[in-house]
C-alpha positions in Angstrom: -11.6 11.6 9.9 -13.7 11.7 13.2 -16.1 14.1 13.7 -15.5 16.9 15.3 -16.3 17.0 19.1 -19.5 18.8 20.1 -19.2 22.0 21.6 -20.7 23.1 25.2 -21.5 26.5 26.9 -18.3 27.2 29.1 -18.4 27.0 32.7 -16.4 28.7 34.9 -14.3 26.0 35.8 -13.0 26.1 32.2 -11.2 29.6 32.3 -7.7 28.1 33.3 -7.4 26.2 30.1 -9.2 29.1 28.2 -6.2 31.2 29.7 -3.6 29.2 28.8 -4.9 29.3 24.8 -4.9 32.8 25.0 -2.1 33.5 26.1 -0.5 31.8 23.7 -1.7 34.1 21.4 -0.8 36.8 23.1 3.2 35.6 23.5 3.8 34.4 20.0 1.5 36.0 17.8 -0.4 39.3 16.7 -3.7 37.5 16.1 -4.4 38.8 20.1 -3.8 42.5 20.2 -3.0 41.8 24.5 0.6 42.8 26.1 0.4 41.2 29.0 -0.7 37.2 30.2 -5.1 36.8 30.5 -5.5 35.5 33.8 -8.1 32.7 34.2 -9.8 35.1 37.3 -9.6 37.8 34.2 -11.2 36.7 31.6 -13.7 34.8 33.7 -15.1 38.2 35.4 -15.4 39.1 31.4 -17.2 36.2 30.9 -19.8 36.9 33.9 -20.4 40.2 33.3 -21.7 39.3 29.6 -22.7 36.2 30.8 -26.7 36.7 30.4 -26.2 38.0 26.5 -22.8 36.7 25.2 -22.3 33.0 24.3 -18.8 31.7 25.1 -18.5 27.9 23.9 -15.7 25.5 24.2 -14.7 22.4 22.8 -13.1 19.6 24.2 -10.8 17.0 23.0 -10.2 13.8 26.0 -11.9 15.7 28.7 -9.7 18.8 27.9 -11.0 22.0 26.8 -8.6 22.8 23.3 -10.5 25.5 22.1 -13.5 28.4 22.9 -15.7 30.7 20.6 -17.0 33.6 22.2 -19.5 36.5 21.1 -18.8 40.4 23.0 -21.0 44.0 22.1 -19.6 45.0 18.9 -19.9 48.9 20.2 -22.2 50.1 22.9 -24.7 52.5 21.9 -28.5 50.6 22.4 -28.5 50.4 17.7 -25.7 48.1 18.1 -27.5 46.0 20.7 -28.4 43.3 17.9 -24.7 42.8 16.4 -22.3 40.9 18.3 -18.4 40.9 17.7 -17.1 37.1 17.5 -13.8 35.3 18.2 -12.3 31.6 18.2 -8.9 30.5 19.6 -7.8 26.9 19.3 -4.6 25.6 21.3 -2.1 25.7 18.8 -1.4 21.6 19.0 -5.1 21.3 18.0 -5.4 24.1 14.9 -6.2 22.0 11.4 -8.1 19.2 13.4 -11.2 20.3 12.1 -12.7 21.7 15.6 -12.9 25.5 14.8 -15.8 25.1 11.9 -18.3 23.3 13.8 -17.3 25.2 17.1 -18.0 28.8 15.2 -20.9 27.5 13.7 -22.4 26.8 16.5 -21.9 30.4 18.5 -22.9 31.6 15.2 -26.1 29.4 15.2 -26.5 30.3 19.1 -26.1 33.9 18.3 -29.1 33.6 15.3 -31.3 31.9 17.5 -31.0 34.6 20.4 -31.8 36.8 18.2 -28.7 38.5 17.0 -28.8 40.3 13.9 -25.3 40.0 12.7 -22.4 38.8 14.1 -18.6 40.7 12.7 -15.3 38.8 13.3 -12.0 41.1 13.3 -9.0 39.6 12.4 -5.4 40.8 12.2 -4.2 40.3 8.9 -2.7 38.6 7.2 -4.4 35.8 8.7 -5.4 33.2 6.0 -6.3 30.5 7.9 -9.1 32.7 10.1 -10.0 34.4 6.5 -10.8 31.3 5.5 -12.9 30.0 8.3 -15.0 32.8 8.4 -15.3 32.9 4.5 -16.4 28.7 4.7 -19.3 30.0 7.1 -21.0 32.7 5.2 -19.1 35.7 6.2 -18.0 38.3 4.4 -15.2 40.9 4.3 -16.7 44.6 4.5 -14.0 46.5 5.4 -9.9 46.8 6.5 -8.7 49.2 9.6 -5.0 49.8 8.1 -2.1 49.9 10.7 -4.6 50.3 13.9 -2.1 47.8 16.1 1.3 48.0 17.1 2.4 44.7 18.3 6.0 43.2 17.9 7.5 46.1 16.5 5.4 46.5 13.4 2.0 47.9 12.8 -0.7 45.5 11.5 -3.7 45.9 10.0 -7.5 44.5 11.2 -9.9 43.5 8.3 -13.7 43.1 9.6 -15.7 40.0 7.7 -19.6 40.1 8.7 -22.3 37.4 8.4 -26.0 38.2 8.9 -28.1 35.8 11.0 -31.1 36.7 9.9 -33.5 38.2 6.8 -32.6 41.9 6.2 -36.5 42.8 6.6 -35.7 40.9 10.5 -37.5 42.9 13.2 -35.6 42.7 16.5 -36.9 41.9 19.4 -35.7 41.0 23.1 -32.1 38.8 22.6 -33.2 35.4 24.7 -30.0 33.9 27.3 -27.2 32.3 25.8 -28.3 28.7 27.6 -32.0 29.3 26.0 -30.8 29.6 22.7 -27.9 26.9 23.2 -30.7 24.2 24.5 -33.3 24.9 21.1 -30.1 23.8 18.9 
């Protein structure tokens, strides 16, 4: 097998194809909780509005972006300011290549060396691939939100897996830029 393309910060001139992933997601699936299409315009503004704090990384397979991690606040209030809530979405055609491990380990590893304290993936169960990527890089399941989303006619159920990325004696500090943190690794 090949090894798995290296991952890059995402540029804005990426959001079209990060779009079209989405939205895949959120037509055929309950893994995305969204009703309506992400525009590219969309979910860029998202993007530059966290831009300064929260990695977003993509990975590319011929020149073409097939898949993006990206790290949001997990809640708002200044505590929470070290935890970051993570995500991964792979264009279908390209899920069970072998791209999503080293492209969530590296927003992971991003995340640590910012300075992140813990980083807490949701996922809409039951979901055993994404339990099991999460699981293969260190994190753990603490805790199940039952029947929170309505989506397709059913409700469906969020589980919550953490991983810490650093010592639990760590003393937070200022959180460095995602392209600081992305350069050191």
């Amino acid at each position: 097998m090949t090894a798995a393309p290296d991952p890059r910060l995402a540029t804005a001139a990426d959001f079209a194809a990060i779009a079209a992933i989405t939205n895949h997601y959120i037509r055929h699936t309950t893994i995305h909780f969204g009703a309506e299409d992400e525009t590219a315009a969309g979910l860029e503004a998202a993007w530059r509005q966290g831009a300064e704090l929260y990695p977003w990384l993509v990975v590319e397979v011929d020149g073409a972006v097939v898949g993006y991690a990206k790290a949001g606040p997990f809640r708002t209030r200044a505590a929470y300011r070290w935890s970051a809530e993570t995500g991964i979405y792979l264009a279908a055609a390209h899920c069970g290549r072998g791209l999503g491990p080293p492209l969530y380990r590296r927003l992971c590893e991003v995340l640590r060396r910012q300075g992140f304290h813990t980083a807490i993936g949701g996922i809409t169960l039951p979901n055993p691939g994404s339990v099991r990527l999460h699981e293969r890089l260190g994190f753990v399941p603490w805790g199940t939100v039952v029947r929170v989303g309505h989506k397709f006619g059913a409700w469906h159920d969020v589980g919550f897996w953490q991983l810490h990325l650093q010592p639990a004696d760590h003393e937070p500090g200022p959180l460095l830029p995602p392209a600081v943190a992305f350069a050191r690794g």
